[in-house]
Biopython code that builds the backbone (N, CA, C, O; Angstrom):
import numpy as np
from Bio.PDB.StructureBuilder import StructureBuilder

atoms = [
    (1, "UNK", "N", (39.497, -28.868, -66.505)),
    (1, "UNK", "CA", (38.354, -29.573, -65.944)),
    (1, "UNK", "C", (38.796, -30.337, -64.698)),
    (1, "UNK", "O", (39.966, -30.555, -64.384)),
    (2, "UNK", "N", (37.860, -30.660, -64.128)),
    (2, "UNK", "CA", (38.097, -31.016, -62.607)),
    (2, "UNK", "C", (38.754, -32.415, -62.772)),
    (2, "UNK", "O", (38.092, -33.076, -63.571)),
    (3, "UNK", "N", (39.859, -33.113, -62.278)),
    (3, "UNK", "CA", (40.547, -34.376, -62.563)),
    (3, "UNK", "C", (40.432, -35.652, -61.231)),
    (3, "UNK", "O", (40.729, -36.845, -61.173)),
    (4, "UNK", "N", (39.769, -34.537, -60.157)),
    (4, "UNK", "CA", (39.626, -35.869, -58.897)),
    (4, "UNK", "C", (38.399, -36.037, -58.593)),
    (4, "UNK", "O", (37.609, -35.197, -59.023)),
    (5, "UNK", "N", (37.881, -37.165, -57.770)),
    (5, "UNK", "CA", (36.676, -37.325, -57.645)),
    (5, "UNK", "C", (36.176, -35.978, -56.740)),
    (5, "UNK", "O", (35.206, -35.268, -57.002)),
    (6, "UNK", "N", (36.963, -35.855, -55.787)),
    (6, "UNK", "CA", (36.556, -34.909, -55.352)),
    (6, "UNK", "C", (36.564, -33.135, -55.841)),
    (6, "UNK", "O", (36.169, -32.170, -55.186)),
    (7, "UNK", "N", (36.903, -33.160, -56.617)),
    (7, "UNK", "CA", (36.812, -31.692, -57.814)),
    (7, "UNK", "C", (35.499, -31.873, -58.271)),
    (7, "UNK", "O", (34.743, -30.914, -58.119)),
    (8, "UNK", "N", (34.964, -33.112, -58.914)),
    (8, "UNK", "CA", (34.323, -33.481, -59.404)),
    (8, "UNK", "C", (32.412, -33.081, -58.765)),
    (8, "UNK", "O", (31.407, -32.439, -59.070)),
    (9, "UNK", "N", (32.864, -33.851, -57.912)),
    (9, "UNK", "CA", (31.743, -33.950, -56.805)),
    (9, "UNK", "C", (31.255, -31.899, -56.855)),
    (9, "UNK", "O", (30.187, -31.364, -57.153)),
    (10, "UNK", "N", (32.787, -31.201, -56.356)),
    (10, "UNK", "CA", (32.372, -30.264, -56.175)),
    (10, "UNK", "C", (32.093, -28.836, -57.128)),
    (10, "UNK", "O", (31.792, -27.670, -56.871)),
    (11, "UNK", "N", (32.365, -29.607, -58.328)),
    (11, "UNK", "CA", (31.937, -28.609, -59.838)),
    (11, "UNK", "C", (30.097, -29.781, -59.723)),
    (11, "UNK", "O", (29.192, -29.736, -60.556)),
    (12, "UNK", "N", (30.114, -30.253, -59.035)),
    (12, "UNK", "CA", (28.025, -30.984, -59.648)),
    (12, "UNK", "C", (27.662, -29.939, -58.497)),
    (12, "UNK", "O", (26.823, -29.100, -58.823)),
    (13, "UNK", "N", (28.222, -29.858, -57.062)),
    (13, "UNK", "CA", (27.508, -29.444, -56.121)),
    (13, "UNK", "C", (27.253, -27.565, -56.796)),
    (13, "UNK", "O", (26.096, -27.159, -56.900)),
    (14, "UNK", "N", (28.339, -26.708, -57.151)),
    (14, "UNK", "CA", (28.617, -25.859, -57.434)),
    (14, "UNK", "C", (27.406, -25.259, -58.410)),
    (14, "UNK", "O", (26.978, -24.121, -58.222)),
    (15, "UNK", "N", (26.823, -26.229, -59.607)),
    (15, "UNK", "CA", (26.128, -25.879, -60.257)),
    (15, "UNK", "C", (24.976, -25.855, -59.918)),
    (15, "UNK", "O", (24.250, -24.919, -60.251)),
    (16, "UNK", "N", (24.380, -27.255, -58.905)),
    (16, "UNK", "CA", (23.100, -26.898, -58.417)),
    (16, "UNK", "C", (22.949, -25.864, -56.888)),
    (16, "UNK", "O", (21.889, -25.660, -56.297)),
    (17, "UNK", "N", (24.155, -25.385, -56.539)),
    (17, "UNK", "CA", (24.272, -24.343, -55.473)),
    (17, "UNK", "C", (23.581, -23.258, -56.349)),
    (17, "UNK", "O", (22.452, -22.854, -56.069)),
    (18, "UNK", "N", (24.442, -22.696, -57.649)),
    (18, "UNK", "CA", (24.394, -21.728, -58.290)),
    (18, "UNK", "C", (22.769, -21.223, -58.899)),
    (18, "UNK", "O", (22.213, -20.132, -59.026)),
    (19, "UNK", "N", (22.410, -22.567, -59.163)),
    (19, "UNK", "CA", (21.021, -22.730, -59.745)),
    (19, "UNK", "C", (19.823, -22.158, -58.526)),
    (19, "UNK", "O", (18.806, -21.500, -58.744)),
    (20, "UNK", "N", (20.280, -22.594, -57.391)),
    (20, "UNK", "CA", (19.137, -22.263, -55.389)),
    (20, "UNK", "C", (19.579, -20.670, -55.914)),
    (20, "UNK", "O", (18.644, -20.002, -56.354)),
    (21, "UNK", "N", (20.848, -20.069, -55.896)),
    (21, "UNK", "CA", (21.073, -18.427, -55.531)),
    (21, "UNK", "C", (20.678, -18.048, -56.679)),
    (21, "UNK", "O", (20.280, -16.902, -56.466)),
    (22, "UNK", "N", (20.476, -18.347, -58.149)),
    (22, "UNK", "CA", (19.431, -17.565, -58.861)),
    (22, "UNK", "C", (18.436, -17.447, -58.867)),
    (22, "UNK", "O", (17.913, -16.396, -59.239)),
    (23, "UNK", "N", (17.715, -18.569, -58.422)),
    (23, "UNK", "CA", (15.925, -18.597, -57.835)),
    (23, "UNK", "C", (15.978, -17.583, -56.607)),
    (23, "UNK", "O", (15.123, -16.705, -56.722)),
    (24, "UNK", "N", (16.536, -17.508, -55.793)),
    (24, "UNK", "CA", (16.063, -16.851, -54.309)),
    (24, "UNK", "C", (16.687, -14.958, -54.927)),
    (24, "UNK", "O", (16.241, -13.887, -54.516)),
    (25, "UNK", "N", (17.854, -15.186, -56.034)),
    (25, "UNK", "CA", (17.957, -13.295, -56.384)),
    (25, "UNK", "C", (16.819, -13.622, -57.213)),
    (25, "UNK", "O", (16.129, -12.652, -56.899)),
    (26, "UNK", "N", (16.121, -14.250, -58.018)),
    (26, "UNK", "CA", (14.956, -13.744, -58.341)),
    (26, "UNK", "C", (13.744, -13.585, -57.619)),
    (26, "UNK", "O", (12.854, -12.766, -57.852)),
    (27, "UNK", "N", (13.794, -14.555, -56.602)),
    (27, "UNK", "CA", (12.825, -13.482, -55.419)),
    (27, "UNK", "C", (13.214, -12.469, -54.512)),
    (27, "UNK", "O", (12.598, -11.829, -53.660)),
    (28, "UNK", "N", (14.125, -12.476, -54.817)),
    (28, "UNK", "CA", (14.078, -10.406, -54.273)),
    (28, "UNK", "C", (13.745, -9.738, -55.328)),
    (28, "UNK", "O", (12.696, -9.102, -55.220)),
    (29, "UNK", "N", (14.257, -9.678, -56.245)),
    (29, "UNK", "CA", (13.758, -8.886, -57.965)),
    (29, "UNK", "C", (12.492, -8.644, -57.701)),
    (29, "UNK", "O", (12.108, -7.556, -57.271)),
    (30, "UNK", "N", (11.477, -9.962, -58.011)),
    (30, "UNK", "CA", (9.852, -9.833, -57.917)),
    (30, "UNK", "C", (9.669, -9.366, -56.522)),
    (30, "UNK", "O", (8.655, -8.675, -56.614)),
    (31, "UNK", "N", (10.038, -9.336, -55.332)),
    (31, "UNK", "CA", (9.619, -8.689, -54.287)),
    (31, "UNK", "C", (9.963, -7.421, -54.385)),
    (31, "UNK", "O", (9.430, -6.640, -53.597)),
    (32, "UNK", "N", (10.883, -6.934, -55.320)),
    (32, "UNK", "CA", (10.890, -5.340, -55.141)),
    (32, "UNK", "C", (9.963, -4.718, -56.150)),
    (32, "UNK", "O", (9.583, -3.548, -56.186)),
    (33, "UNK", "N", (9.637, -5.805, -57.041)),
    (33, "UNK", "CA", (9.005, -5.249, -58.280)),
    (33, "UNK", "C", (7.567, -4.818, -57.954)),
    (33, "UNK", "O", (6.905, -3.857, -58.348)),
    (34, "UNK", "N", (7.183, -6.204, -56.797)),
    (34, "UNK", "CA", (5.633, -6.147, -57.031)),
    (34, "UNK", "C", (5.239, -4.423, -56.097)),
    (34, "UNK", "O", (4.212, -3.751, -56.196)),
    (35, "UNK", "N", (6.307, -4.182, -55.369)),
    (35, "UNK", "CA", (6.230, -2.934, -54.489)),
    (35, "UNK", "C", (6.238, -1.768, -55.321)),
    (35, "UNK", "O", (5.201, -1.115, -55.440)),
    (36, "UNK", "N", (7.332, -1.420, -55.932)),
    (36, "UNK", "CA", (7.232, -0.769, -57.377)),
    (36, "UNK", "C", (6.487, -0.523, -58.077)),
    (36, "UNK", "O", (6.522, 0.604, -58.571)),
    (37, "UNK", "N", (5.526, -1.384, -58.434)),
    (37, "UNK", "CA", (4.364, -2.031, -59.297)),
    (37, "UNK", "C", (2.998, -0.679, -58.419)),
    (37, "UNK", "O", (2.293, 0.168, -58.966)),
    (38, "UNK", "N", (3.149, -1.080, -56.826)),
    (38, "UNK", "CA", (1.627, -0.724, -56.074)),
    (38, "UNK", "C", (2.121, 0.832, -55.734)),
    (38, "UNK", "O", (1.249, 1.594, -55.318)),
    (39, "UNK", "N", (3.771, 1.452, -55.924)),
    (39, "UNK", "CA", (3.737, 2.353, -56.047)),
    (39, "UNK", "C", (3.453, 3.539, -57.388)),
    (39, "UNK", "O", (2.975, 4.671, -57.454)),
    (40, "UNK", "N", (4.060, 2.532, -58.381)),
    (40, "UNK", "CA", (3.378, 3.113, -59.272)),
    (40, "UNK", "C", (2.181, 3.420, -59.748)),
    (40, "UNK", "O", (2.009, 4.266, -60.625)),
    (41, "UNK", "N", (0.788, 2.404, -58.916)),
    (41, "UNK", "CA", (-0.541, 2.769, -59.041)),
    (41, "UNK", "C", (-1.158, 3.680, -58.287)),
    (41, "UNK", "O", (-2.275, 4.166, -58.466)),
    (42, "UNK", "N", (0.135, 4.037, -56.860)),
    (42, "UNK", "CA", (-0.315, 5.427, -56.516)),
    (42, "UNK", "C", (-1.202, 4.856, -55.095)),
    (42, "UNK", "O", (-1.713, 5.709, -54.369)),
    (43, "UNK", "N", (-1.347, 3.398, -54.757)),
    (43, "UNK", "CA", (-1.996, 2.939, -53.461)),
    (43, "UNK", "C", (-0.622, 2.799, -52.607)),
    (43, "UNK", "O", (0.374, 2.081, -52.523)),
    (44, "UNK", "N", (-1.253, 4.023, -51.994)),
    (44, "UNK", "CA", (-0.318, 3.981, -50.635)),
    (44, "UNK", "C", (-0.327, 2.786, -49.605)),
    (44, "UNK", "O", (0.720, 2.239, -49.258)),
    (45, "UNK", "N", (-1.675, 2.379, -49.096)),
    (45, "UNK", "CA", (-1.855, 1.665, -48.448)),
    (45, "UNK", "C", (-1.532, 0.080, -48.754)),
    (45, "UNK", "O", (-1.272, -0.729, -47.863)),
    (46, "UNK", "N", (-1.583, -0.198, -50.000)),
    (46, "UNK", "CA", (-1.817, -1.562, -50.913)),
    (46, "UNK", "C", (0.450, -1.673, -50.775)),
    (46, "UNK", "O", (1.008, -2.724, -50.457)),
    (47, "UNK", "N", (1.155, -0.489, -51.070)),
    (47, "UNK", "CA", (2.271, -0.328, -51.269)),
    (47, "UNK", "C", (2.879, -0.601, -49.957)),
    (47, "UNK", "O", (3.941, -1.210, -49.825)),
    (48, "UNK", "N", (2.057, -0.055, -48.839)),
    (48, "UNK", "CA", (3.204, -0.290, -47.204)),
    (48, "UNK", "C", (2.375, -1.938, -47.037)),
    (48, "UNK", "O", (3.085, -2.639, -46.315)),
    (49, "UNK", "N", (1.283, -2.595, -47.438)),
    (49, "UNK", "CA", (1.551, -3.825, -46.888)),
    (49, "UNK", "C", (2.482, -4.829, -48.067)),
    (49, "UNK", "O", (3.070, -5.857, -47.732)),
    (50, "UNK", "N", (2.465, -4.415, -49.130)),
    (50, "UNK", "CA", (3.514, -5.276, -49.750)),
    (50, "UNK", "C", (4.649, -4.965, -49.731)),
    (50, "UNK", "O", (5.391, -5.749, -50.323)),
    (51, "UNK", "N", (5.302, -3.751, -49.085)),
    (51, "UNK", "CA", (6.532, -3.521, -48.403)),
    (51, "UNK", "C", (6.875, -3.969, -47.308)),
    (51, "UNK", "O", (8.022, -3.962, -46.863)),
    (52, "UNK", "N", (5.400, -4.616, -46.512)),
    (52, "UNK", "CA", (6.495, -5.241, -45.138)),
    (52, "UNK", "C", (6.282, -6.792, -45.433)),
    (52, "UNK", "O", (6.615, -7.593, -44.560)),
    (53, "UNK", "N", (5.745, -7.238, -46.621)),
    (53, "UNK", "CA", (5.943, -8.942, -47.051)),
    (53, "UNK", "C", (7.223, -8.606, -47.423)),
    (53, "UNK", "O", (8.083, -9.249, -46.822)),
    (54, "UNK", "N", (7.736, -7.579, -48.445)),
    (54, "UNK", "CA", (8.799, -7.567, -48.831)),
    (54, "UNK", "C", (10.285, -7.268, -48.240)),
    (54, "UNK", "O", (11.354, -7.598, -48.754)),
    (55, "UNK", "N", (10.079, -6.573, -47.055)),
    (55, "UNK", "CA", (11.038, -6.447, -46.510)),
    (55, "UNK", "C", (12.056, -7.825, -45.976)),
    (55, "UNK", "O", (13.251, -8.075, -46.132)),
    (56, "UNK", "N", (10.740, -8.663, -45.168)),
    (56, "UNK", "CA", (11.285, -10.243, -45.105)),
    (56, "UNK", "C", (12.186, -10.974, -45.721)),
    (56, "UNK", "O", (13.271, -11.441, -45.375)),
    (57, "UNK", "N", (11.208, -11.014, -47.254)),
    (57, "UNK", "CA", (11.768, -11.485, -48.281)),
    (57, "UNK", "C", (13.299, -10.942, -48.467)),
    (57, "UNK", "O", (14.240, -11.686, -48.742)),
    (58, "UNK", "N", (13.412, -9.402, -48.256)),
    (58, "UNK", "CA", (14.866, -9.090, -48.583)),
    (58, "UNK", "C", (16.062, -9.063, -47.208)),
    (58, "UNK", "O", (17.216, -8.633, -47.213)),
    (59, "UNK", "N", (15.562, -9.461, -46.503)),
    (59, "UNK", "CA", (16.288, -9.167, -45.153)),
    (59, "UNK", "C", (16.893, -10.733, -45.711)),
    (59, "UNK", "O", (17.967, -10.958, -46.269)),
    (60, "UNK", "N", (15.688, -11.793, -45.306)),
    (60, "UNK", "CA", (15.914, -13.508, -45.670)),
    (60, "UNK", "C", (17.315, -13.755, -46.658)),
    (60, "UNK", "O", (18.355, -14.400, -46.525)),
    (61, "UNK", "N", (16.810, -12.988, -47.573)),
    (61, "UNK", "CA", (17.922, -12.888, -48.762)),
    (61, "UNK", "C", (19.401, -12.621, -48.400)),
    (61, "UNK", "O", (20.468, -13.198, -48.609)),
    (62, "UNK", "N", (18.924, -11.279, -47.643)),
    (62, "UNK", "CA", (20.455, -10.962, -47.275)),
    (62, "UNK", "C", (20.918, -11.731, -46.345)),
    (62, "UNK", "O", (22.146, -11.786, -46.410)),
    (63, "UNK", "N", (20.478, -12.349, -45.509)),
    (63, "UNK", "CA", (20.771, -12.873, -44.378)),
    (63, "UNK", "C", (21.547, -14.381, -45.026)),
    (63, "UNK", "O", (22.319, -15.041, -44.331)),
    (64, "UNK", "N", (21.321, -14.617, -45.916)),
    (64, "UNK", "CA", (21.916, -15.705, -46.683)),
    (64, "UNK", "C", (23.402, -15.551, -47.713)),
    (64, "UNK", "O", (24.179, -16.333, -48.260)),
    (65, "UNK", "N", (23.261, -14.205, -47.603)),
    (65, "UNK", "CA", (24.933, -13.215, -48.224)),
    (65, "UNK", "C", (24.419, -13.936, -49.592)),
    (65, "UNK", "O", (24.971, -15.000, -49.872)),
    (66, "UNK", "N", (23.685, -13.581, -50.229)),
    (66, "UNK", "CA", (22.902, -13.768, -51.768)),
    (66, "UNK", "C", (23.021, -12.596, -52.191)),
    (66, "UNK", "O", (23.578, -12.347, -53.260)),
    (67, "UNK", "N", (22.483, -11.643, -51.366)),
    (67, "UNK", "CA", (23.067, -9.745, -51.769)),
    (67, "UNK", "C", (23.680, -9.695, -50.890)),
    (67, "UNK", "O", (23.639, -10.545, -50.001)),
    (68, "UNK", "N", (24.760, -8.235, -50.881)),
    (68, "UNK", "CA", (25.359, -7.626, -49.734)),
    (68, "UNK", "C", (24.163, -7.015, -48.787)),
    (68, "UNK", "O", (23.103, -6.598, -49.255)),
    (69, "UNK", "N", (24.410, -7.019, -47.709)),
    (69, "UNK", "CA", (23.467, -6.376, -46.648)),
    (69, "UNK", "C", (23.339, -5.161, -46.765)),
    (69, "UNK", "O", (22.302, -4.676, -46.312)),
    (70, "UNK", "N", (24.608, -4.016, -47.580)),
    (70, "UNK", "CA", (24.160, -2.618, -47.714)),
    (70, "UNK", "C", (23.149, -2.538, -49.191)),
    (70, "UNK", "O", (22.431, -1.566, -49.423)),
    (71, "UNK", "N", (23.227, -3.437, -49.876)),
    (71, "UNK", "CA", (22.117, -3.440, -51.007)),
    (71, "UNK", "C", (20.772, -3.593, -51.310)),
    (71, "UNK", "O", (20.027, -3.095, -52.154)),
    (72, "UNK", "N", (20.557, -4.929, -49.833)),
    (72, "UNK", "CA", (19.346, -4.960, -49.379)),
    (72, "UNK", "C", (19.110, -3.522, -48.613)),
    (72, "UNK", "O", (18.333, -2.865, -49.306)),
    (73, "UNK", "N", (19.362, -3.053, -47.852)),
    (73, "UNK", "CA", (19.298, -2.012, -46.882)),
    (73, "UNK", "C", (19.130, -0.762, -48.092)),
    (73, "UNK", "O", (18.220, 0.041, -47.886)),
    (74, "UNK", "N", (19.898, -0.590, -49.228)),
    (74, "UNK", "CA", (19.765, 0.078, -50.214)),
    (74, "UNK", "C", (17.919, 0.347, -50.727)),
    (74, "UNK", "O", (17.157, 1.313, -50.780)),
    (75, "UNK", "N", (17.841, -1.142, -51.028)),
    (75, "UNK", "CA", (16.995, -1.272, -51.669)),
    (75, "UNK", "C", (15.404, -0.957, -50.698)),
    (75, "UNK", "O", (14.418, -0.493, -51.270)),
    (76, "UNK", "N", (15.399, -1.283, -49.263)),
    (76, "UNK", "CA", (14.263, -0.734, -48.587)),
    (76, "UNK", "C", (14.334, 0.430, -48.265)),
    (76, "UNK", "O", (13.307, 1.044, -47.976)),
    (77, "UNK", "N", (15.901, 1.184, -48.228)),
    (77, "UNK", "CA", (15.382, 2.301, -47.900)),
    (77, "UNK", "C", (14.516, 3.449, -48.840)),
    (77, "UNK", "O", (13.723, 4.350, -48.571)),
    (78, "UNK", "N", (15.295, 2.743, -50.449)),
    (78, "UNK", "CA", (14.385, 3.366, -51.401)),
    (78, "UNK", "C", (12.766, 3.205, -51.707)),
    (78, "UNK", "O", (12.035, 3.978, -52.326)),
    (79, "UNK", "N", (12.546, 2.335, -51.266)),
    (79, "UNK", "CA", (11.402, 1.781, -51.554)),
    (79, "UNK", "C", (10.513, 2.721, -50.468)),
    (79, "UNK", "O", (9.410, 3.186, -50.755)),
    (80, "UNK", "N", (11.370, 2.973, -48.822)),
    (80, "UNK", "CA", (10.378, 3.072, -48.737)),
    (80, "UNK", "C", (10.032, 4.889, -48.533)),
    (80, "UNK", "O", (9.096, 5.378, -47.901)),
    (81, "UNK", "N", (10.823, 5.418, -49.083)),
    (81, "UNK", "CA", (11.429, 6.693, -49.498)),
    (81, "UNK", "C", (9.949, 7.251, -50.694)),
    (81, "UNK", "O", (9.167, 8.154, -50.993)),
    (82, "UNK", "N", (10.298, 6.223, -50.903)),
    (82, "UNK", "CA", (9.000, 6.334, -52.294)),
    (82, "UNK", "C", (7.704, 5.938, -51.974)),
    (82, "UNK", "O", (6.755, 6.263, -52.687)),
    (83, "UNK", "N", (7.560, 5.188, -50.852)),
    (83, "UNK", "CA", (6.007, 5.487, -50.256)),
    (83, "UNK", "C", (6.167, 6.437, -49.687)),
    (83, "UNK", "O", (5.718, 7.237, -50.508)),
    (84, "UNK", "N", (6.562, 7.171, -48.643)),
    (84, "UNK", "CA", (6.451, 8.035, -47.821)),
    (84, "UNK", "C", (6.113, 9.213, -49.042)),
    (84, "UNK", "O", (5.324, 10.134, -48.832)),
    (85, "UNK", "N", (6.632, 9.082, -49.970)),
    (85, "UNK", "CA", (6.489, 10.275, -50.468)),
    (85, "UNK", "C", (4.967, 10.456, -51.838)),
    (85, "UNK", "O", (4.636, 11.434, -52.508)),
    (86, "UNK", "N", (4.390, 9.051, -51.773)),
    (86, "UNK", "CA", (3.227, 9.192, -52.312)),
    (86, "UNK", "C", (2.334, 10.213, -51.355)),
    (86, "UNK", "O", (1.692, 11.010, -52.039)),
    (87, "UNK", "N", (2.211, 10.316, -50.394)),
    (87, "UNK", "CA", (1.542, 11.132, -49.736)),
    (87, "UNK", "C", (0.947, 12.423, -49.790)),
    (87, "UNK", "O", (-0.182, 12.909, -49.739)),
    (88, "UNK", "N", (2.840, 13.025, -49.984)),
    (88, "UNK", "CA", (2.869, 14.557, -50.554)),
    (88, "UNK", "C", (2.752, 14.956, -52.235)),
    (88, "UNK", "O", (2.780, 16.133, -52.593)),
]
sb = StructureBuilder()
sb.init_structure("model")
sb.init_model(0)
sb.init_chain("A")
sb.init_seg("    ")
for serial, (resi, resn, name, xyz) in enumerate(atoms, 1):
    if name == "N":
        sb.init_residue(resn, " ", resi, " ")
    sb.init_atom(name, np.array(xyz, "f"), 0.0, 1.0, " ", f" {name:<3s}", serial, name[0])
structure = sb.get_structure()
């Protein structure tokens, strides 16, 4: 366990750091979900505008090194792989 004040200080800061980067990976989760969600109902149109709220959301994310940048980049390109292809 941490023995100086300053260990100290930085196991309190550590936990409420840890606590911000699980709220913000859970808004990428629900931002990929709700896209997921409008592809699975098959609205193309309803799916590309909650793909470009969502893209934000995951760029923001990455841009904060919360995900790696090839995971975000992962993750829109699938997404949007899968609208394009409601079409056909």
């Amino acid at each position: 366990m941490a023995n100086s004040a300053q260990a100290r200080k930085r196991a309190r800061q550590a936990v409420k750091q840890r606590a911000h980067n699980a709220s913000l990976r859970s808004t990428l989760r629900t931002a990929v979900k709700r896209v997921q969600k409008a592809i699975a109902a098959g609205d193309k149109a309803a799916a590309q505008s909650i793909y470009k709220e969502s893209v934000s959301v995951i760029d923001r994310i990455s841009d904060k090194k919360i995900v790696h940048k090839n995971k975000a980049s992962r993750h829109k390109s699938r997404l949007s792989g899968q609208i394009k292809a409601l079409a056909a």
